[in-house]
C-alpha positions as CSV (number, residue, x, y, z in Angstrom):
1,X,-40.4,100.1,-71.4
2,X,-42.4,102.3,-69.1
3,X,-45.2,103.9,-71.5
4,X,-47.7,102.4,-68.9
5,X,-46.6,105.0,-66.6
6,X,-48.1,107.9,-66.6
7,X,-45.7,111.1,-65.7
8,X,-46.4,111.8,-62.2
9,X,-46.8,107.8,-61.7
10,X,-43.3,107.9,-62.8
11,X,-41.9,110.6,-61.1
12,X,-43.4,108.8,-57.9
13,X,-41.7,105.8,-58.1
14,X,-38.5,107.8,-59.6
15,X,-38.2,109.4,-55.6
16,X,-39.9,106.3,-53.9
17,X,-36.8,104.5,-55.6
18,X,-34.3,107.5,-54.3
19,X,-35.7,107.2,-51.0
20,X,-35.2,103.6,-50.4
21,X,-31.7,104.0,-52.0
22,X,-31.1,107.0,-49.6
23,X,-32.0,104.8,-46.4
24,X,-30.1,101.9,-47.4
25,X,-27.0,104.3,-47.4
26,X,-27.5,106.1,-43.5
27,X,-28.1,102.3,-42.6
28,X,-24.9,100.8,-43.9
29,X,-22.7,104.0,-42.6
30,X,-24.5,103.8,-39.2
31,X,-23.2,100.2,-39.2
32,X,-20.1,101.3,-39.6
33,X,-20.4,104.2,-37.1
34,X,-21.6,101.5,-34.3
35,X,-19.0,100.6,-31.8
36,X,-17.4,97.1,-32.0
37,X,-19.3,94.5,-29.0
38,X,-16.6,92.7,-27.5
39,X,-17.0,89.2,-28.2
40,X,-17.9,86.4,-25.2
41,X,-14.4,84.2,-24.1
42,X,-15.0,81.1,-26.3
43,X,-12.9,78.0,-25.8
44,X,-12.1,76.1,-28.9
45,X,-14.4,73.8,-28.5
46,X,-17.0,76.2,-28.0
47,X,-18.0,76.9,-31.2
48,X,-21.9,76.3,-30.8
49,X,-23.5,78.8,-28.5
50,X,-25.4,77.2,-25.4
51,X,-27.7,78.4,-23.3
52,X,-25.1,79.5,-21.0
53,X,-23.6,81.7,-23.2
54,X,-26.7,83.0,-24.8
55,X,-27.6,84.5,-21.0
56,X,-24.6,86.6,-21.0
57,X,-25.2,88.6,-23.9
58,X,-26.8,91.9,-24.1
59,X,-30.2,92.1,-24.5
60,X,-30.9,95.6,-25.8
61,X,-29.1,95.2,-29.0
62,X,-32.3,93.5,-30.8
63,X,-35.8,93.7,-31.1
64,X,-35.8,90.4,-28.4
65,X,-33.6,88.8,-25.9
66,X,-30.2,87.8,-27.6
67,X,-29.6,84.0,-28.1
68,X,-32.3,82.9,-25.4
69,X,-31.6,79.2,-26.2
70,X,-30.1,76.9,-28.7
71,X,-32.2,76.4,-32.0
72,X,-34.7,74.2,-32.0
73,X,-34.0,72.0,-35.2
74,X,-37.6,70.5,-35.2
75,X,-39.1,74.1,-34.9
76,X,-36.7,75.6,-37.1
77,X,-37.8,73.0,-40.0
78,X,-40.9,73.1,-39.6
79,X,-40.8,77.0,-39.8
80,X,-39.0,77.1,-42.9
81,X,-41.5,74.4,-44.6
82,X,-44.6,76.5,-43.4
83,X,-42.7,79.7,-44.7
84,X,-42.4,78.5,-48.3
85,X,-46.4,76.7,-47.9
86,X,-47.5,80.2,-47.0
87,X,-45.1,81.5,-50.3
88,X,-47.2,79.1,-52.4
89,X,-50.1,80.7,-51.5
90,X,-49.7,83.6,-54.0
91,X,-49.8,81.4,-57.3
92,X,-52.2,79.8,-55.4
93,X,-54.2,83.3,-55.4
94,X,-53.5,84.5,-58.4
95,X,-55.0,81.2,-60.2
96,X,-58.2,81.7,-57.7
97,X,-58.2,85.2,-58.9
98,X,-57.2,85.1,-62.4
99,X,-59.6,82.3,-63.4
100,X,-62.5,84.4,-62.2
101,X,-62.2,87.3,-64.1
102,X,-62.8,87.7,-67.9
103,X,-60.2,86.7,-70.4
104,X,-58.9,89.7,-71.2
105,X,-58.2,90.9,-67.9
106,X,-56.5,87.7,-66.4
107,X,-52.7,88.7,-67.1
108,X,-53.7,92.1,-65.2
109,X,-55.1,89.8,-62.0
110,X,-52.0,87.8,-62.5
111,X,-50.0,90.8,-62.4
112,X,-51.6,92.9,-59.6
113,X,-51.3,89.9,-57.0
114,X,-47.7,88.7,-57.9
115,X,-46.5,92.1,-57.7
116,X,-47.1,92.3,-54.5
117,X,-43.7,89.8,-53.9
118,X,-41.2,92.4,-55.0
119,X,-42.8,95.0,-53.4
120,X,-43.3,93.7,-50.4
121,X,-40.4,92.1,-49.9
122,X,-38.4,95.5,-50.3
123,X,-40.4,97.4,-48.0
124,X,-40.4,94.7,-45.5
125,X,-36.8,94.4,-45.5
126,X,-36.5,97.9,-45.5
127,X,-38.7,99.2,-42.9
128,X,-41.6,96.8,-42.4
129,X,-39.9,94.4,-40.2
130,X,-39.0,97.2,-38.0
131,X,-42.1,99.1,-37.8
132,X,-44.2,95.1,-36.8
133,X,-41.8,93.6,-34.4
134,X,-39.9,95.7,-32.8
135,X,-39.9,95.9,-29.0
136,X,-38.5,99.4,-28.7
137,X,-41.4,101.4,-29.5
138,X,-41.8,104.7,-31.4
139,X,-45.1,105.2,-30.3
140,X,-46.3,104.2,-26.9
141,X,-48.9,105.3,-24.4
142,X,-49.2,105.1,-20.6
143,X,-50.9,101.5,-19.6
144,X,-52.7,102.6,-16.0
145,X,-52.6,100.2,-13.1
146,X,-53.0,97.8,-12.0
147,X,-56.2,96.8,-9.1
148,X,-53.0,96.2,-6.3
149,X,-51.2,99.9,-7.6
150,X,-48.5,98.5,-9.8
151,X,-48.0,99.8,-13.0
152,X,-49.3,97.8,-16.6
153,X,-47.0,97.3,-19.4
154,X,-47.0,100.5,-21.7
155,X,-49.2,100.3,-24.5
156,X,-47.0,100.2,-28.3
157,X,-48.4,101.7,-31.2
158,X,-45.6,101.6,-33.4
159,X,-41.9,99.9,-33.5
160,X,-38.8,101.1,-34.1
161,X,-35.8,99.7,-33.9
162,X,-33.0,101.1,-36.4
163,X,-30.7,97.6,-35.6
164,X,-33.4,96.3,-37.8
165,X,-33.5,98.5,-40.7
166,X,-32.6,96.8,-43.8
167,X,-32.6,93.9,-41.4
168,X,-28.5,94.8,-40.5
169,X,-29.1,93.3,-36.9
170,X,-29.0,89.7,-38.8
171,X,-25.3,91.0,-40.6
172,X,-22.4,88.2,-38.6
173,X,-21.3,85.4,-38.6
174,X,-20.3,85.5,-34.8
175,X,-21.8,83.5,-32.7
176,X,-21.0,86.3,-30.1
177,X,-22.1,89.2,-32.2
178,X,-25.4,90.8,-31.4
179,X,-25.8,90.9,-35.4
180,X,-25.5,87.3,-35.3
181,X,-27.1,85.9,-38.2
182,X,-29.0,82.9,-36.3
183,X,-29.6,84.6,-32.9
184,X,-33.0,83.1,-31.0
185,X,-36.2,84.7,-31.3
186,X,-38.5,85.0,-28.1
187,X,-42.0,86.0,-28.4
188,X,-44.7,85.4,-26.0
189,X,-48.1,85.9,-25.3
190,X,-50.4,87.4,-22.2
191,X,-49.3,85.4,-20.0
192,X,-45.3,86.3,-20.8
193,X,-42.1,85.7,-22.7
194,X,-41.1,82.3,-24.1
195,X,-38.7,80.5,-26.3
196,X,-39.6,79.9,-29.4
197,X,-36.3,78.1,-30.7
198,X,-35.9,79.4,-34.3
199,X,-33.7,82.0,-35.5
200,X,-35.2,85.5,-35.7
201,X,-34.2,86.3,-39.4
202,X,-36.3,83.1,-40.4
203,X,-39.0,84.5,-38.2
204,X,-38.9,87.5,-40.0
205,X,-39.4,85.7,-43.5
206,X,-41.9,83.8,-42.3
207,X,-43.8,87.1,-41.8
208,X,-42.9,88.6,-44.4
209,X,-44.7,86.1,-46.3
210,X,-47.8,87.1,-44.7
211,X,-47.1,90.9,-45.5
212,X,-46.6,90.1,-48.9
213,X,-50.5,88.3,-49.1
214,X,-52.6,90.2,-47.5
215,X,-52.6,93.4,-49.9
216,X,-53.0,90.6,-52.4
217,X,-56.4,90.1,-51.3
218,X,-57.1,93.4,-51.8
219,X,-57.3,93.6,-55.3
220,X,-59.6,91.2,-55.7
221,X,-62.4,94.0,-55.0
222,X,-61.4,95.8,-57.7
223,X,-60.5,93.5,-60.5
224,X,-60.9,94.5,-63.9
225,X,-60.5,98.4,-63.7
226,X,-57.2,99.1,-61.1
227,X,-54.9,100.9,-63.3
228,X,-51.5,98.9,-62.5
229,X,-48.9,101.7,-61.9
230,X,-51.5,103.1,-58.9
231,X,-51.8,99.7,-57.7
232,X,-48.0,99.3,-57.1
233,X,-47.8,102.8,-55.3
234,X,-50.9,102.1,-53.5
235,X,-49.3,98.9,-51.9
236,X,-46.3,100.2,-50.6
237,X,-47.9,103.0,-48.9
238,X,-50.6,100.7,-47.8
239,X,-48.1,98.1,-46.3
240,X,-46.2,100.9,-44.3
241,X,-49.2,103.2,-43.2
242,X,-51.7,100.5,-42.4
243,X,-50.2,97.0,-42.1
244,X,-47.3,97.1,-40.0
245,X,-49.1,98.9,-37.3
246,X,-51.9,97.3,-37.1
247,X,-49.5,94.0,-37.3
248,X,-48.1,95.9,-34.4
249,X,-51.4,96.3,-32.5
250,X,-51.9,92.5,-32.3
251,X,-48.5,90.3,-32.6
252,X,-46.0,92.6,-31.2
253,X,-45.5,91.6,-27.5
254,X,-45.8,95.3,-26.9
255,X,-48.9,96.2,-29.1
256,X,-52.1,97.3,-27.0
257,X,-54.5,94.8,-28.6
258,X,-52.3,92.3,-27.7
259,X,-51.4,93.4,-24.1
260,X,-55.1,93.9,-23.9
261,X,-55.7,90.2,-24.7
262,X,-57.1,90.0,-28.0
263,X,-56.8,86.6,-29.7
264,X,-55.6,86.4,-33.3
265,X,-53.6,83.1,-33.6
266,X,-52.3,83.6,-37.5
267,X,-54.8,86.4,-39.1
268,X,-58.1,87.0,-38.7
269,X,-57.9,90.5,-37.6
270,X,-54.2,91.7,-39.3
271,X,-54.7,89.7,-42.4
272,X,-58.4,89.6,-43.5
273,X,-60.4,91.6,-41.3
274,X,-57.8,94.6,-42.4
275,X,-58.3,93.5,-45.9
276,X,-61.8,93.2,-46.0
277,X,-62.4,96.5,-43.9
278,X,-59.3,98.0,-46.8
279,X,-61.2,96.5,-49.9
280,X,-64.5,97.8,-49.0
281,X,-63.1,101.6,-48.8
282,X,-61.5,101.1,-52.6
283,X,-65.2,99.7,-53.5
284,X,-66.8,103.0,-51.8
285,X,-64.4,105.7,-53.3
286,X,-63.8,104.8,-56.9
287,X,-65.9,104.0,-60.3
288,X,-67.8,100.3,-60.4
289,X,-66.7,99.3,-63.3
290,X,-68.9,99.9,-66.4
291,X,-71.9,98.0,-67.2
292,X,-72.5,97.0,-63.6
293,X,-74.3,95.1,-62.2
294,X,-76.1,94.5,-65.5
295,X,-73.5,93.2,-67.8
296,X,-72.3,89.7,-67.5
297,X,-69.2,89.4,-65.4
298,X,-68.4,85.8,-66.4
299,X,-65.7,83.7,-65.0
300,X,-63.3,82.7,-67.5
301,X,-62.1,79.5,-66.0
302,X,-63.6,77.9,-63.5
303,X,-60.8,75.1,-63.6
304,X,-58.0,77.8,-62.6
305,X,-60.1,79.3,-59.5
306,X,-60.5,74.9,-58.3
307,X,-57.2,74.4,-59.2
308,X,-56.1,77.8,-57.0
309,X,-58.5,77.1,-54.0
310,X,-56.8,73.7,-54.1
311,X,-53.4,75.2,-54.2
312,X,-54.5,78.2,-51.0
313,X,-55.8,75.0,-49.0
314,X,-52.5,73.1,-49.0
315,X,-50.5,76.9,-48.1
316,X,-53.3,77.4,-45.3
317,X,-51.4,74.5,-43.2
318,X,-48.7,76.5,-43.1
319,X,-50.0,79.7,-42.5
320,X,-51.6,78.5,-39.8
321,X,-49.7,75.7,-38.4
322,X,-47.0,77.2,-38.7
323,X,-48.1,80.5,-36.7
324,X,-47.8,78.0,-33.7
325,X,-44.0,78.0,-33.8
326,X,-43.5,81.3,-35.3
327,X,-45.5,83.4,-32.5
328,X,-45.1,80.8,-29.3
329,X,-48.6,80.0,-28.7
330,X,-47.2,77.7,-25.7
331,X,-50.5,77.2,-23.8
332,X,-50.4,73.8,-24.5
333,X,-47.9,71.7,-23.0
334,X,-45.6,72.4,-26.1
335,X,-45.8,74.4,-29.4
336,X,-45.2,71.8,-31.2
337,X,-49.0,70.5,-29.8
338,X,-50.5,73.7,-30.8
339,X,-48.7,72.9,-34.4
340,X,-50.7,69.4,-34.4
341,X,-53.8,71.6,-32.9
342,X,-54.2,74.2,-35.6
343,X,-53.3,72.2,-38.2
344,X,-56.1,69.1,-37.3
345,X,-58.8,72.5,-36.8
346,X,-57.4,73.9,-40.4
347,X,-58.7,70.9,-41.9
348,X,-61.8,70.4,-40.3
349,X,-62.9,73.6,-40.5
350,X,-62.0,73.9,-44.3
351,X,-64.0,71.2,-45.4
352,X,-67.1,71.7,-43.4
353,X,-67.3,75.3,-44.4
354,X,-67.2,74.2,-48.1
355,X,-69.9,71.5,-47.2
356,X,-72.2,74.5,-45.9
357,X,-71.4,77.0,-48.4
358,X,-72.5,74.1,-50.9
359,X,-75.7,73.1,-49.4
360,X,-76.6,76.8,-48.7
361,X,-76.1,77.8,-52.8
362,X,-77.9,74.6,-53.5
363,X,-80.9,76.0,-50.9
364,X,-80.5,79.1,-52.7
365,X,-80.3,78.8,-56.4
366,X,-81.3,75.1,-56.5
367,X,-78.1,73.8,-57.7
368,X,-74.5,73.6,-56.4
369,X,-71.6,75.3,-57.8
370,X,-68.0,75.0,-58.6
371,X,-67.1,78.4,-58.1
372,X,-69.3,77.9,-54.5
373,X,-67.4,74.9,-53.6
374,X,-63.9,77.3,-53.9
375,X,-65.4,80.1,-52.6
376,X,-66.7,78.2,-49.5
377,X,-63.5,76.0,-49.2
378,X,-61.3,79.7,-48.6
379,X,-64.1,81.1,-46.7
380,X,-63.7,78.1,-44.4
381,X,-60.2,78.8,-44.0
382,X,-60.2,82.3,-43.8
383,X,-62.8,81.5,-40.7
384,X,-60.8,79.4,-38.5
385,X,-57.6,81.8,-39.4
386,X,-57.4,83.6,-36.0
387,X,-58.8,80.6,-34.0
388,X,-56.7,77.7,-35.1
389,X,-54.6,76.8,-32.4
390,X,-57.0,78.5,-29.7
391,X,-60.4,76.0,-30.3
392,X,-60.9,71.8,-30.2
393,X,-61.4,69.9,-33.2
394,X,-65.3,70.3,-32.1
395,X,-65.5,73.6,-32.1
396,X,-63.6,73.8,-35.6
397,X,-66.0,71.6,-37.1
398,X,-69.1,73.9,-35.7
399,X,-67.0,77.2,-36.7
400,X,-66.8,75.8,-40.2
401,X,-70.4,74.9,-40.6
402,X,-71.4,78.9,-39.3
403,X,-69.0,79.9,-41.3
404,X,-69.7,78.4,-44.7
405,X,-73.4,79.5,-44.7
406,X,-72.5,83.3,-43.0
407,X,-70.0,84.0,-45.7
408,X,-72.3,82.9,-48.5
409,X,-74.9,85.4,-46.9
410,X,-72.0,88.5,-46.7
411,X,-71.2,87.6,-50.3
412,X,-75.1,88.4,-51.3
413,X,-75.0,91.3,-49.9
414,X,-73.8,92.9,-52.9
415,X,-76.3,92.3,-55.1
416,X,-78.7,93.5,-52.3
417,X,-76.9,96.7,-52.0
418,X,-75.1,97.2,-55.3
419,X,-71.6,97.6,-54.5
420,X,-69.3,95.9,-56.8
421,X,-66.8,93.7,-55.2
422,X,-65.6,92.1,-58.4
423,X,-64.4,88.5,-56.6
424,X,-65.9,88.9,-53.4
425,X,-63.4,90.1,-50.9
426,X,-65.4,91.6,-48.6
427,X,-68.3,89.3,-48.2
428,X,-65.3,86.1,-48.0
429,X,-62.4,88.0,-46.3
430,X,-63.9,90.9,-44.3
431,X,-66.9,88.7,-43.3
432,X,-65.1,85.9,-42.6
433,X,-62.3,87.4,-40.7
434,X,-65.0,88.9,-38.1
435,X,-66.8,86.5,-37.9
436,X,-63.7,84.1,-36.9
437,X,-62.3,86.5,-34.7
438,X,-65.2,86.8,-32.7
439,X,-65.6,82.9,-32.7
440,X,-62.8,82.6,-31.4
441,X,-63.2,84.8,-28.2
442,X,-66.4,82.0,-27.2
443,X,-64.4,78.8,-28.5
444,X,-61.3,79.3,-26.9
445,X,-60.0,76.7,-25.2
446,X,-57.0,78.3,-23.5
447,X,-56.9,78.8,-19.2
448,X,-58.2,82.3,-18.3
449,X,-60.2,83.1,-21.7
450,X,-62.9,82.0,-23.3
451,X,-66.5,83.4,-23.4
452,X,-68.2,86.6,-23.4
453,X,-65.5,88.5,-21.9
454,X,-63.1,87.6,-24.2
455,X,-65.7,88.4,-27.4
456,X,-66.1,91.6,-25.8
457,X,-62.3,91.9,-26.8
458,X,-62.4,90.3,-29.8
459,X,-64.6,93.2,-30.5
460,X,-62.6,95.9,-29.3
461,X,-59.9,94.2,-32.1
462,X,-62.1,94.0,-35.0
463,X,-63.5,97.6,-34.7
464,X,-59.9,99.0,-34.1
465,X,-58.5,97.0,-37.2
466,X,-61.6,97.8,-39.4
467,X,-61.9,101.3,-39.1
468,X,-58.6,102.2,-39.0
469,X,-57.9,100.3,-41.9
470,X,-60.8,101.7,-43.8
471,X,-60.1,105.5,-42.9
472,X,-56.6,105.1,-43.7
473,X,-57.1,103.0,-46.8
474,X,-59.8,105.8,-48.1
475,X,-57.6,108.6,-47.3
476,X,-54.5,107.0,-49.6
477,X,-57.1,105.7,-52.0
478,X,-58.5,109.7,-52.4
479,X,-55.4,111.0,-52.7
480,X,-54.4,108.4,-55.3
481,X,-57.4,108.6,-57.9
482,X,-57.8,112.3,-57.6
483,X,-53.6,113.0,-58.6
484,X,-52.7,110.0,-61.0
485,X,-55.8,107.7,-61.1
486,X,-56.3,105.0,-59.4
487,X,-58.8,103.2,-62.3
488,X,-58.4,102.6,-66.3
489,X,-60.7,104.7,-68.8
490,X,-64.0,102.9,-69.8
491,X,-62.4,102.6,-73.4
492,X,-59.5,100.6,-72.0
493,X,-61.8,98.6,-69.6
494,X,-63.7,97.6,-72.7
495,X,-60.5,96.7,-74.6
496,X,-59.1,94.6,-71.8
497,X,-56.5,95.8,-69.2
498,X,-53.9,92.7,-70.3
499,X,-53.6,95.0,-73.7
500,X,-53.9,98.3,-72.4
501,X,-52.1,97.4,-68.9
502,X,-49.4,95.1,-70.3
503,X,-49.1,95.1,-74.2
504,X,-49.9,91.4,-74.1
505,X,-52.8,88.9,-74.3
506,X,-53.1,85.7,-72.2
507,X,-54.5,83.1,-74.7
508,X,-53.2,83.5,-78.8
509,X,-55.9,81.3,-80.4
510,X,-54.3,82.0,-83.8
């Protein structure tokens, strides 16, 4: 069942597995270690929790403010709806993915990306959530003064918050409990702390689902030779050691990007800037695959990468939209505004990339292209990402157009300097990501930023994320390829890694 293991692969996931196991034990025996919290005095007829109530109870024993309000029911929906959109995504990717690789290699894409759900998910739960979101720091430096004397917020590197290890914190079903399943999340932005109206734990899954994607991208670089047990190892370590904190740097209330005042409304920076900055180390540090760039590289359906694009385009309203309720980007009268805001931009900004993208190919190579009509459909939306609920329909429509025809230049860029990024990760995701979050910084539309001040931050944000993620990403990639190997043997590249990765074949044509 496991012959696609190597030894020390499985050995690896053999204490990875004891580990996890391990943790999930200390947690449940330090719940039972905590002292009881006396419950609030409810009447019988207090059975809902109201604001009132919410006020009196203790702060400190979660990552945010306990039960600032009543749930929001409108928020709450919507949040759940954007959380399963974003979900979608990963077919979505896997069909954008799978159809442009070769035949014999599409169960292997199909494979590396969904992967990435189970993986995820565990580590998230585990750790991840912890490590993002949570206000008591395990890493923090000094934040200066202020110009009248007074002191700046300290600046997080790092959460920790053990209440939300294997996500215990959301454990009752007592309204009074500070483990109450559907406490209220607060989050804020630069300007402070708001209400956001939707329980924490579905906060939580809402980004998980954005954990779970973004290493997803990833493998898109280095389709068709990624040896699969090394990808799964690669992705948990990844997710924990480069993810979360940089996650942490830029969503966290606490995170010094974000106290800073860098602008990242759903992504640009943690999502595709980190995975674009991530996918070009892999390119760097291991084997092209062979043949390249001379041998044909052929997509193998051209229907399936439509069909996904369609299917990423229809999640991308979620993603983004619904990054207006899940992070309280308030600066408009009410989130639900900024909801309306980022999803109208989403839209415009989609379809005039893919307009651009299209007319720049056709400038190009003389004729338009299906795969360029995908390609400049996600670039679109990987573009307006970070600006969505920041920028005017206007500016959306203008972002879009620069962004279509700039991501069809970074994806040439290969061919000028010969690195192979099988699906085009870097020139779509890592191009694109920069490129909106430094859009963004100009376009803004938000009192007190906007303009070159603010790009000079965006800057400061896409250089942090980049190079961090890069360094770090090199260092695990290294360390993988040169112990259990992080790429397939020419012999089993030729054969197909569906057959040699999986014992199976997509298509039977027999």
């Amino acid at each position: 069942m496991f012959g696609f293991f190597g030894r020390q692969s499985r050995s690896a996931l053999a204490s990875g597995l004891a580990t996890l196991l391990t943790l999930f034990a200390i947690s449940n025996a330090s719940i039972a270690q905590e002292p009881a919290v006396e419950s609030a005095d409810l009447s019988a007829s207090e059975t809902s929790l109201d604001a009132a109530a919410a006020a009196e109870r203790p702060a400190e024993t979660t990552s945010v403010p306990h039960l600032a309000g009543t749930i929001d029911t409108g928020s709450t929906t919507w949040l759940l709806v954007s959380a399963a959109l974003v979900c979608f995504m990963m077919p979505g990717l896997a069909l954008f993915y799978g159809g442009m690789v070769r035949a014999k290699n599409v169960l292997n894409m199909f494979m590396c990306v969904m992967v990435c759900v189970p993986i995820i998910t565990i580590q998230w739960v585990a750790c991840g959530y912890s490590l993002t979101f949570a206000v008591p720091s395990a890493i923090t430096v000094d934040g200066g003064k202020n110009e009248d004397g007074s002191d700046k917020p300290a600046l997080s590197y790092l959460g920790w918050d053990s209440s939300l290890v294997f996500l215990k914190g959301f454990s009752d079903v007592d309204p009074a409990s500070p483990n109450y399943f559907g406490k209220i999340v607060t989050s804020g932005d630069t300007t402070g702390a708001s209400p956001t109206g939707v329980p924490e734990l579905l906060f939580a899954m809402f980004q998980m689902m954005f954990a779970i994607i973004t290493p997803a991208l990833i493998v898109g670089a280095i389709a068709e030779r990624v040896k699969f047990s090394a990808w799964c190892i690669f992705v948990v370590l990844w997710a924990t050691l480069v993810y979360d904190p940089v996650a942490h740097w830029v969503w966290n209330v606490n995170g010094w990007l974000f106290q800073k005042g860098v602008l990242d409304f759903a992504g640009g920076t943690v999502v595709h800037v980190l995975a674009g900055a991530s996918a070009l180390a892999l390119i760097l540090i291991l084997p092209k695959r062979h043949g390249f760039p001379k041998g044909p590289f052929l997509p193998h359906s051209i229907g399936w990468t439509l069909m996904g694009a369609g299917f990423l385009m229809v999640g991308w309203f979620g993603f983004n939209a619904g990054s207006a309720i899940a992070v309280g980007k308030d600066f408009l009268p009410v989130s639900g505004a900024v909801a309306v805001m980022a999803f109208a931009t989403t839209a415009i900004a989609g379809g005039a990339a893919t307009g651009s993208w299209m007319i720049a190919e056709w400038l190009h190579a003389g004729k338009p292209t299906a795969i360029g009509v995908a390609s400049g459909m996600v670039a679109g939306l990987v573009v307006i990402t970070p600006c969505a609920g920041h920028v005017s329909p206007g500016s959306a429509l203008v972002i879009g157009l620069i962004g279509g025809v700039v991501c069809f230049l970074g994806v040439q860029l290969k061919q000028v300097l010969k690195y192979d990024d099988s699906l085009d990760v870097v020139g779509v995701h890592g191009v694109g990501g920069a490129l909106g979050a430094v859009l963004v910084g100009y376009f803004a539309i938000r009192p007190a930023v906007g303009g070159m001040d603010q790009v000079m931050l965006q800057l400061t944000g896409i250089g942090a994320a980049a190079i961090y993620g890069f360094v770090v990403t090199a260092v695990l990639g290294l360390i993988i390829h040169k112990t259990i190997g992080f790429t397939v043997t020419e012999h089993e590249e030729e054969e197909g890694l569906d057959v040699t990765e999986h014992g199976e074949t997509a298509y039977r044509l027999n």
